[in-house]
N, C-alpha and C positions, 0 to 999 in steps of 0.2 A: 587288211588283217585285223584280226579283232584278240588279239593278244592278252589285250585286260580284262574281256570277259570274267575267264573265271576263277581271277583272283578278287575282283572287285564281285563276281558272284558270292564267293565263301565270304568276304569279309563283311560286304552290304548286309548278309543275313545277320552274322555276329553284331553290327555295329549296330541295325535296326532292332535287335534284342535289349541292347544298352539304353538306344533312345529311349525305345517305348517304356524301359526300367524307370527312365526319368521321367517321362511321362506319369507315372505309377507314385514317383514321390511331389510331384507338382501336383495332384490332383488326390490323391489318394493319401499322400504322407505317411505310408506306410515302411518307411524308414527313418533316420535321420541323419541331419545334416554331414554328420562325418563320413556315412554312404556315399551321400548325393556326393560331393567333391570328388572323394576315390573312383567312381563310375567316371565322373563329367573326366578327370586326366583320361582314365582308359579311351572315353569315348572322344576326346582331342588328339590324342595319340595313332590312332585308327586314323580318323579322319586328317591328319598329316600327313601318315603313309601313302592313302588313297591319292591325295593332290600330287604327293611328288609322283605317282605312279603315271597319275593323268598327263602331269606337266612334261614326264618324259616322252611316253604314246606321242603328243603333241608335237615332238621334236624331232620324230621318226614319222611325220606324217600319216600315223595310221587314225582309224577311226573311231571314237567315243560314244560310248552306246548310249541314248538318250537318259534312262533310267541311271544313268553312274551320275550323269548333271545332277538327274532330279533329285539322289541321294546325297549328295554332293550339300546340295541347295538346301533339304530339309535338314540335314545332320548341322548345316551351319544356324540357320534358323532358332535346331535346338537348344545349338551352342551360347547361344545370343542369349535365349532365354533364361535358362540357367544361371547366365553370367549374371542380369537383372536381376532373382532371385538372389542369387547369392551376394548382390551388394547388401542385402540387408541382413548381412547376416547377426547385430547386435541383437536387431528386434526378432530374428529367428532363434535366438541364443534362449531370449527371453519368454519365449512363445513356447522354447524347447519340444519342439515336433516329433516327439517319440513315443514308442507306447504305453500308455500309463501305467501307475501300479497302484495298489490300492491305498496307499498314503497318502497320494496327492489328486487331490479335489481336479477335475476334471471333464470334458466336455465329449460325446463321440457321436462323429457324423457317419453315418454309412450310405455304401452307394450300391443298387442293385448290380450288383456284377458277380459272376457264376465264384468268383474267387472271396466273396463276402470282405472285403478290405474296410479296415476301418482306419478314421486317424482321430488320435486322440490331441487333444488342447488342454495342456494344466490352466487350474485358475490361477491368474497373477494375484502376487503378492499387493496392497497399495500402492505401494514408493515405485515399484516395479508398472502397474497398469499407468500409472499419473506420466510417469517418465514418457511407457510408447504415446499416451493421449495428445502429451505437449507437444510429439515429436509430428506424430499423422497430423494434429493440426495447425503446427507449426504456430503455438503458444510459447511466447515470451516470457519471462518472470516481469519484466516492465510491461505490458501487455495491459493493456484496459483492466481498470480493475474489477469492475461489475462483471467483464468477460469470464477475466479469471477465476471470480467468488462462484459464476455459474457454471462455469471449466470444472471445476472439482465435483459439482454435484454432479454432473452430467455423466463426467468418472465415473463416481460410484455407483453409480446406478447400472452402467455396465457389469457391473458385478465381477472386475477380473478377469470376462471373458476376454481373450484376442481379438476373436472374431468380430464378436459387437465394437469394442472397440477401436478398430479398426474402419467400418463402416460407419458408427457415429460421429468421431472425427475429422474423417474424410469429408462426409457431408454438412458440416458444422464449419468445414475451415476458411478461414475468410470473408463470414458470415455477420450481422449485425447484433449489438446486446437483444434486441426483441429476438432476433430467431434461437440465437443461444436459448432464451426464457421459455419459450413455445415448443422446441425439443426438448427441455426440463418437465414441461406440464405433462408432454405426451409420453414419455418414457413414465413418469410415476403414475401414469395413468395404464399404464400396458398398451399403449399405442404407437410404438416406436416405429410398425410399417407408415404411418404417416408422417413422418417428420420428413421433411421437404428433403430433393436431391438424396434419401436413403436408400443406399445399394439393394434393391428389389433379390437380389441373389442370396442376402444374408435370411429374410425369411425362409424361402424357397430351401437351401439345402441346410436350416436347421429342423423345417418341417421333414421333409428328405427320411430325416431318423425316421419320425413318428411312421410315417407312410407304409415300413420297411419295419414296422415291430408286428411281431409276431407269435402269438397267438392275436385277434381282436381282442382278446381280454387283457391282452399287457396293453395295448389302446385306451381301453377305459379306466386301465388305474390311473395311466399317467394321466389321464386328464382330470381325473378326481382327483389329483393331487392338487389342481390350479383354484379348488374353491378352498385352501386353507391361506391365511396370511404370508406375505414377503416374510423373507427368512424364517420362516416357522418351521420348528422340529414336529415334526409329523408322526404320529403314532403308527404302527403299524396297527394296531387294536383298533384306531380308528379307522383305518384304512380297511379291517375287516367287517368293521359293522357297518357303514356305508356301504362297503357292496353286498355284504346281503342286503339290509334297506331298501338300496335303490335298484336291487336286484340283476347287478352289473353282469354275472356273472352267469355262461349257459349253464343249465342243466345240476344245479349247486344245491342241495336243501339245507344241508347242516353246515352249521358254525364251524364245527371243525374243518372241515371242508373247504372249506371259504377261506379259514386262515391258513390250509396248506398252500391252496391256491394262491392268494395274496402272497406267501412270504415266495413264493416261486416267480411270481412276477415281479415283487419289489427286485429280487436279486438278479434276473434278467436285466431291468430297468437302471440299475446301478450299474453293471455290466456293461452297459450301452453308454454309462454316465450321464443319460437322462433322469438319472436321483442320486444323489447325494449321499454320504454316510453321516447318517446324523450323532449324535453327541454317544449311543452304544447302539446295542445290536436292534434294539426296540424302536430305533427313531428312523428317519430320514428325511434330508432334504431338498429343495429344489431350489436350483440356482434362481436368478433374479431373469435372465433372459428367456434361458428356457421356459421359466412361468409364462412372462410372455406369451409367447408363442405358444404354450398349452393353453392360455386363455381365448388367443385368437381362433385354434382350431376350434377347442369344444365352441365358443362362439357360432361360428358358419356349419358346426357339422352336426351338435348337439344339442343347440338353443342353451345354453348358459351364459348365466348373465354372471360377469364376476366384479363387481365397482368396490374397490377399497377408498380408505382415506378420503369417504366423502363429509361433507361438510354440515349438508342439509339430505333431507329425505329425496329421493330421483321422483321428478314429475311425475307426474300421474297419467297413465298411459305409456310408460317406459317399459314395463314389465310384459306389455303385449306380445304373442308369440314365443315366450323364454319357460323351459320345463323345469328349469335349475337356476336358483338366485340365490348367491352369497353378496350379501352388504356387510359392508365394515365404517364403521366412525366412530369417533371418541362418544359425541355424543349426536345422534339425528335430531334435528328442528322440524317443527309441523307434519310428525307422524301423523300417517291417514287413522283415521278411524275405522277401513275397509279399505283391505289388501287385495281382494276380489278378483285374486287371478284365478282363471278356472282353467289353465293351462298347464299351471306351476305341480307341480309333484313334488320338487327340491327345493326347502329354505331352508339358507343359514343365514342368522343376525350377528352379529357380534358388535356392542357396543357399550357404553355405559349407563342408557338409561333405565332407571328403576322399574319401569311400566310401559305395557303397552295398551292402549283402548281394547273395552271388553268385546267390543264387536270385530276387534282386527283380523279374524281369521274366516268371518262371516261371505260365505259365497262361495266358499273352497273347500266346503264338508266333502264333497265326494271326487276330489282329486289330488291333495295333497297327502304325500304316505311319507314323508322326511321331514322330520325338523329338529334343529340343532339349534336350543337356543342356550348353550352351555356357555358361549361368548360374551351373553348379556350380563347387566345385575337388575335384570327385574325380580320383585319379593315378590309377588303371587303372578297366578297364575288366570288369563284371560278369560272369561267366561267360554266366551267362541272356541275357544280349544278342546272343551269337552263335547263340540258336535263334529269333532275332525274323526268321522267313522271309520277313516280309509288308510287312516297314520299307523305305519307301521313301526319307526323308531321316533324315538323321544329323548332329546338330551337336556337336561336343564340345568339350569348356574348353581351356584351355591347357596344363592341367596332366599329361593324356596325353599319354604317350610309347613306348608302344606300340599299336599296333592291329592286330597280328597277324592277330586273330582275325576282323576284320571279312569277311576271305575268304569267310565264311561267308554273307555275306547278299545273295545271290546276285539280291533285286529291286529291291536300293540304287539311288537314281536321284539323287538328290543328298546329297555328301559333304564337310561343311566342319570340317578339321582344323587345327589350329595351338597348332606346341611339339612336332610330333613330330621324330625324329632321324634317322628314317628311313622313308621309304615303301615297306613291303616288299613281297616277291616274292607274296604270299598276292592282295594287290588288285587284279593284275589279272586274278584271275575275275570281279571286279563287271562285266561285258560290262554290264550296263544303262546302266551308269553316263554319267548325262549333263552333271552338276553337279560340276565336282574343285574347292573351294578349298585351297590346301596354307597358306593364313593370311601373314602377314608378318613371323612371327619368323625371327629368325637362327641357328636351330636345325637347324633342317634340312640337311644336310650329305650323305644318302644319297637317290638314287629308283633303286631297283633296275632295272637293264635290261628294256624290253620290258614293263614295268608299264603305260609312255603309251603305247606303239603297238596293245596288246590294249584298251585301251578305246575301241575304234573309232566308240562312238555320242557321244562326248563332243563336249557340244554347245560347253560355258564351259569352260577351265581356266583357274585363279591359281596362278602360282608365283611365290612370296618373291624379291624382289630380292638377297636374302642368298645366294641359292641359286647358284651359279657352279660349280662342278664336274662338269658338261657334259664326256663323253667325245667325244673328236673320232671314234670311230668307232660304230659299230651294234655291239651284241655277239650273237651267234649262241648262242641258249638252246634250240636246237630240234634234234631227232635225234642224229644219232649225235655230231655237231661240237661238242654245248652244252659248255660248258665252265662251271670255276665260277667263279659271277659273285661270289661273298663280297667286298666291301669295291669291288667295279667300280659307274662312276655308267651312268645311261642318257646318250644322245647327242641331240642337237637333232633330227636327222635325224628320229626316231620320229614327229617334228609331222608330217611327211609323212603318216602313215596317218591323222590326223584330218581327214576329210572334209564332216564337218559341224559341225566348228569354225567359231564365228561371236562368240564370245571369246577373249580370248587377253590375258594379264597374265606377261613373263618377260622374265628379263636374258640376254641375249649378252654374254658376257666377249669384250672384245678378241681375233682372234686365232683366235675359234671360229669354226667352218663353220655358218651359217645354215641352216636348211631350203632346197631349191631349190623341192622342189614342193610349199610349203604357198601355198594360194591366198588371199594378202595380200587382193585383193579380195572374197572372201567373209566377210570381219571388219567386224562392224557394231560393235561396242567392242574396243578394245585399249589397252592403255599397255606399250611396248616400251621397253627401254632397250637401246642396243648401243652396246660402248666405255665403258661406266661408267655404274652403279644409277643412278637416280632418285635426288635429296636428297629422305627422307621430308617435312621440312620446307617445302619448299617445293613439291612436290607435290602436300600434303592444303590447300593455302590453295589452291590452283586445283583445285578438282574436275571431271572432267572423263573420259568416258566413251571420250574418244578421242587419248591423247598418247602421243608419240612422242620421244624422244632418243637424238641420234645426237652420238658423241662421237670423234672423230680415228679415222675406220673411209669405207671409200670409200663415195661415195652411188650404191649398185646402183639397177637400175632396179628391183628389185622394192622398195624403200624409199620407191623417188619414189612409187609405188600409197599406201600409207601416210600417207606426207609430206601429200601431195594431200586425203586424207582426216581429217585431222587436226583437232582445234581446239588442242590444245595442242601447242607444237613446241619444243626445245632444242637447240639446233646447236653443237658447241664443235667448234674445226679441224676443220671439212671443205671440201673444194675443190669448185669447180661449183656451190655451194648459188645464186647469185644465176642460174646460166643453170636451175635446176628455177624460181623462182621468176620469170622471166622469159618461159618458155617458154611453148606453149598459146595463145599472145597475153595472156597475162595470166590465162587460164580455168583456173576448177576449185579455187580458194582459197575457196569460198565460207563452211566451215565453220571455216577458223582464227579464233580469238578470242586469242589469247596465243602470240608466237611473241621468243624470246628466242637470242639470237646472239652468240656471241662468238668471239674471235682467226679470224676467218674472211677470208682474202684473195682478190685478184683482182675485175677489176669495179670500175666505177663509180659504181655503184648496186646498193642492195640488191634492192627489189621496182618492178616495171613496167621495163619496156623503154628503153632510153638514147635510141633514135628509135621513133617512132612508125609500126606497122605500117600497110601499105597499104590493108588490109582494113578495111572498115566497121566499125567497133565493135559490136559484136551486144550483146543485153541481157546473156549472159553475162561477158561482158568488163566490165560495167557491177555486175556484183556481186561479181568479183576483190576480197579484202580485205574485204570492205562489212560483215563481222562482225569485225572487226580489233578489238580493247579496250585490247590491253594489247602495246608493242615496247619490248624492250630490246636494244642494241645495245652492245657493248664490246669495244674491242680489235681494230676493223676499220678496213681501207684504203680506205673506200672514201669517193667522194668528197658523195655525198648519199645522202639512206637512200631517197626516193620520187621517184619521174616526178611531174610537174605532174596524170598523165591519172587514176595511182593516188591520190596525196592529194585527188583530187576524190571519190572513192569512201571515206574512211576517215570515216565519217558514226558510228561508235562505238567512232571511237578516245576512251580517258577516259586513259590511262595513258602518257607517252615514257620514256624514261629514252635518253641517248646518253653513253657514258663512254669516254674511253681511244682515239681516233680523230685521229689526227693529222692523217690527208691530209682530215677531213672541210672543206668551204667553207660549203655549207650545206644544209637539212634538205629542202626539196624544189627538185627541179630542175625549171627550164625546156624540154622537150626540142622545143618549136615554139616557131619564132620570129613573134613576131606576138600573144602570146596573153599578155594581163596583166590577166586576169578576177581575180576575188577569189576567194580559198584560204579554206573556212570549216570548222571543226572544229567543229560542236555542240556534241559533248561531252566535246570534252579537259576533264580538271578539274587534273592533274597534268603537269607537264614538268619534267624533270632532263637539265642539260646539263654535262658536267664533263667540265677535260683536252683539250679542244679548241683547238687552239692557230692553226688554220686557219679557224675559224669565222667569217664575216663576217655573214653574214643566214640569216633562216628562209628567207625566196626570195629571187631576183635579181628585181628589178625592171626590169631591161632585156630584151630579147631576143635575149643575144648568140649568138655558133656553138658558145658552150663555156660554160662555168663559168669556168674561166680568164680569160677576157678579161671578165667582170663584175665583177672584184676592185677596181681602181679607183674603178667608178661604184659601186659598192655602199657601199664602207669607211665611204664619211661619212654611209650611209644607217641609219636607227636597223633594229633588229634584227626586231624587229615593225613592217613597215612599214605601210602604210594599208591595202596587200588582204590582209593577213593578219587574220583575222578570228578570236577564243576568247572567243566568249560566257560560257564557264559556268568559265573558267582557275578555278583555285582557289590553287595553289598553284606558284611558280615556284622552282627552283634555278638559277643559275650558276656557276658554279666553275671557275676559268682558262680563260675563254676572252679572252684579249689585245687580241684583234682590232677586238672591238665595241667601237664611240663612245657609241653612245648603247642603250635597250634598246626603248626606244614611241613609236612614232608621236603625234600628239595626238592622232588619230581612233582608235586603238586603244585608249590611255592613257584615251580619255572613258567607253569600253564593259568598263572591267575591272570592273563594277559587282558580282562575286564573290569578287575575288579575298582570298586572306586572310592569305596567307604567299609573302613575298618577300627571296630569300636573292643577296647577290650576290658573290661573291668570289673575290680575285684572291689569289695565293701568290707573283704576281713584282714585280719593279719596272715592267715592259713594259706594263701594262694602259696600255690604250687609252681609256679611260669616262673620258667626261664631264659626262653626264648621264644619268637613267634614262628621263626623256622629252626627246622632242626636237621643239621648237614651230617652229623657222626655217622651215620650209617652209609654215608659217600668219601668216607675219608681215604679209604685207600682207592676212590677211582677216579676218571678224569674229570670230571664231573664238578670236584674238589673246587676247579679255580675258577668255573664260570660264574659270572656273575649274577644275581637275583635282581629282573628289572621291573617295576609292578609300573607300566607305564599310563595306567590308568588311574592312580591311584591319586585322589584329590584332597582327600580326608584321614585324618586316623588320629584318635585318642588310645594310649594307653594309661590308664587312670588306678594306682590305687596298687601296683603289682609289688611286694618288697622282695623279692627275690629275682626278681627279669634281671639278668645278667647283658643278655644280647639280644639287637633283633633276630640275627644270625649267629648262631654259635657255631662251632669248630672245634670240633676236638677235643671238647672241653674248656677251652683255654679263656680267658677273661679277658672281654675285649670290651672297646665302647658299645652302647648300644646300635649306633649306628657306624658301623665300618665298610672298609671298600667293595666287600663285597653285595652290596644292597644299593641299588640305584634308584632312587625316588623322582624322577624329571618334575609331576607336578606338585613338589613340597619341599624336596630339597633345593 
């Protein structure tokens, strides 16, 4: 009889469902560890059942069908193996085999399988990678000490991966101080597949990724990623002008182009956690192994040559068969005088020497189209370089100050210079030229006339904020009329002839004539300054593709195109700003994220309408602001900063700051009466309120005709009233504002479960506070006895108040400032 059939049928499928699950996280790691355990009981429990089933059949003489053994046999197998996985479990704690998330720096291997499974590897911490290294190779703290001293480097140089270290230890353990030192050379060498006894499998399925990215053009970023420096934050900028350059990318002409492309890949490639999130949105970068292994591929697939940290110049005869050569040293000994690769298409130098011989580029006129010598500090430039007919981009140091000679390269398509003094009359032959950066030193002082308007294919131009000496006329360089231009600047006007201008980075000095016919709306990136530079300072903390400042100069309508388009905005004295930001019904702000405003007058509000337009509210009108992050306001008249209908839309405000507003009452207006819904900010984390000397509430809680006539019913109302709602507050400042009684509602004061810094302070005798929560309006409900617990709270000055009664009041009644109702964990 065959009895157990088909219970051991039904359950073998179930149980070989379990296995293969485990299968799935030994190979796949597409769980973690708390899974794997919960399965491996199920699938022990199963396989218990099964044995007692078999053990019984066996004692009734019946027969066992071969395939129950062989399930039997594997299920135990699996069980075994599991069980060896999971003795490790500290170093798996540490490894923590789960699916990344974008905070933590990490590694992902994927496997072609129809289910595209990925497992991700966080990078370890030091103290964390040193601990598993001592452990794989079973390092001592008494331990040789030369071993030791090269133990650490050998670490680091793993970069926190697991993986690597895992395989570089293993193969290191028990090994002599020379093999230690010769895996130290080869690992800083990017040669880690040769260090003796090294797991062949660690290449192989970190290549795996690469094999398995997709489109080939996410192929060629990553591996253009491997000619930039170990730990280098990697521009994405650069990453777009390299691949137009070396032409990485099919079927791509324009720059724009290229950087949609790029930033699509870059996010892919981060995605995969084949790159890195570098220091903001602009950067990225590549682990130490991964590089690696990018440099070995482009190696065998792409001829690049990539040698850092050399000492001396690479023999002669090195460079044979290589398309792409990135060299790095502090400084190269017995540079050739002739570089004569007539293979090379790709150089980068980066080093410290001043010079290179005039003939160094001699032999390679018609095959090199890339060179980055931005790395160097050579002060001029090689003779040889002005017969490079076939160079298409050009990077150079800072340390040139002339480039005369560049005239000569007549298929230049992109050109980034910075530190020269002057932009001479030679450059505008480059007619190719689609790429101009002129860099951001303050050196720059000349652009010779009619240089920008002859480069009529220029797609991007950068010009230094330093740069101010803008002729207010065109100068006439042509026929019989030229006159000479020695020591004359070029005129704004010239931006007129760029017609396929779709960048644009310059200052307008006060005073100067603007372009009329450059067409603002064909700018997909700018950062304009008119009426006064950009603060570098505070500029490079907001990065931002598209900002605008505008400084005591009128607001033309061709600014408003701009304005409209902007994420980043700076207003100082201008008039009409709140009827641009009014207007539209409110549409067409969708992309500001940081808009900062000061001594600006007129109006009684800054952004949305004072009454509410008759027109339906359309979706657009409902995304006005709705990317808003970051408002600073100071030094204005007006009487609220937002309409009731705009602060329902500021869903990623994180940032206020309000300073220096005298006439301000309060932060958002009522402008229908009838409407006292709840006000919710998500993700305010910050508020600064200072110098407000009118301020009574964040809202009116009544629905009067005016602002005005809610001063009254407001005064005694706390400052945060019940519908003002800041889940995630973090930190609050006050600073003279007189006016306010109290600062929180109880229903507010119960929901600051974030907050962690609170600053309150008065500079006059006239402060008004009484208390910073305010419970009267809960006296007769339950509400009354619960207690106030700010469990976040680390910080708090109340500085300067003569009338503050309580932190918590009641009823009136006069208590200490802090009584039992207020619970402080981190201060009291």
């Amino acid at each position: 009889m065959f009895v157990v059939e088909p219970i051991v049928s039904k359950t073998s499928k179930e149980a070989s469902t379990i296995a293969f699950r485990h299968i799935g996280y030994l190979f796949q790691y597409n769980e973690n560890i708390h899974n794997l355990e919960v399965e491996t009981k199920e699938l022990e429990d199963i396989l218990s059942g099964i044995n007692d089933m078999v053990v019984s059949v066996e004692r009734n003489a019946e027969v066992i069908q071969p395939y129950v053994q062989e399930w039997q046999k594997a299920a135990k197998e699996m069980q075994d193996e599991v069980a060896t996985f999971l003795e490790k479990k500290q170093l798996l704690r540490m490894m923590a085999l789960k699916p990344a998330d974008q905070s933590t720096p990490s590694v992902s291997i994927s496997a072609p399988v129809a289910s595209t499974n990925d497992f991700y590897i966080p990078i370890l911490e030091k103290k964390e990678a040193w601990s598993l290294f001592m452990k794989t190779a079973e390092i001592l703290v008494n331990s040789n000490e030369e071993i030791l001293s090269c133990a650490k480097e050998v670490c680091d140089e793993c970069g926190g991966l697991p993986v690597a270290i895992l395989a570089v230890a293993t193969a290191l353990k028990g090994k002599e101080w020379y093999a230690w030192r010769d895996a130290l050379t080869l690992l800083k060498n990017s040669n880690f597949d040769q260090i003796v006894d090294i797991d062949p499998n660690l290449f192989s399925s970190l290549k795996l990724s690469y094999d398995y990215l997709e489109p080939k053009d996410a192929r060629s970023c990553f591996l253009l990623c491997s000619l930039f420096p170990e730990d280098a934050e990697i521009s994405i900028e650069d990453l777009v002008i390299y691949s137009f350059g070396m032409r990485l990318l099919d079927r791509i002409t324009t720059l724009e182009n290229v950087r949609n492309r790029v930033l699509t890949l870059v996010k892919g490639l981060k995605a995969s956690c084949l790159l890195l999130q570098g220091r903001d949105d602009n950067t990225v970068k590549m682990h130490d192994v991964i590089r690696d292994v990018a440099i070995l591929i482009a190696k065998g697939e792409k001829g690049y040559l990539v040698e850092h940290d050399l000492k001396k110049w690479p023999e002669g005869g090195t460079f044979e068969g290589y398309s792409v050569i990135s060299l790095k040293s502090e400084y190269f000994s017995e540079i050739p005088s002739e570089l004569g690769s007539q293979e090379l298409h790709t150089l980068v130098l980066r080093s410290n020497d001043s010079s290179l011989p005039d003939s160094f580029f001699k032999g390679m006129e018609t095959n090199l189209e890339v060179l980055d010598l931005s790395g160097t500090a050579i002060k001029s430039l090689p003779f040889s370089l002005s017969k490079l007919v076939k160079l298409r981009m050009l990077l150079l140091p800072d340390e040139v100050s002339d480039v005369s000679l560049l005239g000569e390269l007549k298929s230049l398509e992109i050109l980034r210079v910075n530190g020269i003094e002057k932009l001479p009359p030679e450059i505008r032959q480059l007619t190719c030229l689609k790429f101009l950066d002129l860099g951001v030193d303050y050196n720059l002082g000349v652009i010779s006339p009619n240089v920008i308007s002859n480069l009529k294919r220029l797609e991007e131009l950068y010009i230094s904020d330093y740069f101010n000496e803008w002729e207010d006329e065109a100068t006439d360089t042509e026929g019989t009329n030229a006159i000479d231009t020695e020591g004359r600047n070029a005129s704004l006007v010239e931006l007129n002839s760029l017609t396929y201008l779709t960048a644009l980075k310059v200052y307008i000095p006060r005073g100067k004539s603007s372009p009329n016919n450059l067409c603002f709306e064909n700018l997909v990136r700018f950062r304009i300054s008119i009426g006064a530079p950009f603060d570098p300072d505070n500029v490079e903390k907001i990065p931002s593709t598209k900002a605008l400042k505008l400084h005591d100069v009128p607001l033309e309508d061709k600014f408003k195109v701009l304005l409209v388009k902007s994420e980043v905005v700076y207003v100082t004295k201008v008039k009409g700003l709140e009827n641009v930001l009014q207007d539209r019904d409110g549409c067409g702000f969708f992309n500001l994220k940081y808009l900062e405003v000061t001594r600006c007058v007129g109006g009684e509000n800054l952004l949305g309408r004072p009454e509410p337009s008759q027109q339906t509210l359309g979706q657009e009108m409902s995304r006005s602001f709705c990317n808003l992050t970051k408002l600073w306001v100071a030094h204005c008249s007006f009487k609220y900063l937002f309409s009731l209908s705009v602060a329902r839309r500021l869903e990623q405000l994180q940032v206020l700051n309000v300073e220096t507003c005298s006439c301000m009452e309060v932060i958002v207006g009522n402008e229908r009466q009838g409407d006292d819904e709840e006000i919710i900010f998500p993700r305010l984390r910050k508020m600064t309120l200072m110098h407000l000397p009118n301020l009574i509430s964040f809202s009116p809680s009544k629905r009067p005709n005016s602002i005005t006539e809610a001063n009254n019913s407001d005064r005694a109302q706390p400052f945060f009233r019940e519908k003002v709602v800041v889940p995630k507050i973090q930190e609050i400042k006050i600073n003279d504002c007189p006016n306010l009684e109290s600062i929180f509602s109880a229903s507010t004061a119960r929901k600051l479960t974030h907050l962690q810094r609170l600053v309150i302070w008065s500079g006059s005798s006239d402060s008004q506070l009484k208390a910073i929560v305010e419970t009267s309006e809960e006296r007769d409900g339950a509400n009354d006895v619960e207690l106030f617990v700010f469990p976040e709270l680390s910080s708090m000055r109340l500085i300067g108040m003569a009338n503050l009664q309580s932190f918590c009041s009641s009823c009136g009644d006069e208590e200490s400032i802090f009584n039992q109702k207020v619970t402080l964990p981190n201060i009291l």
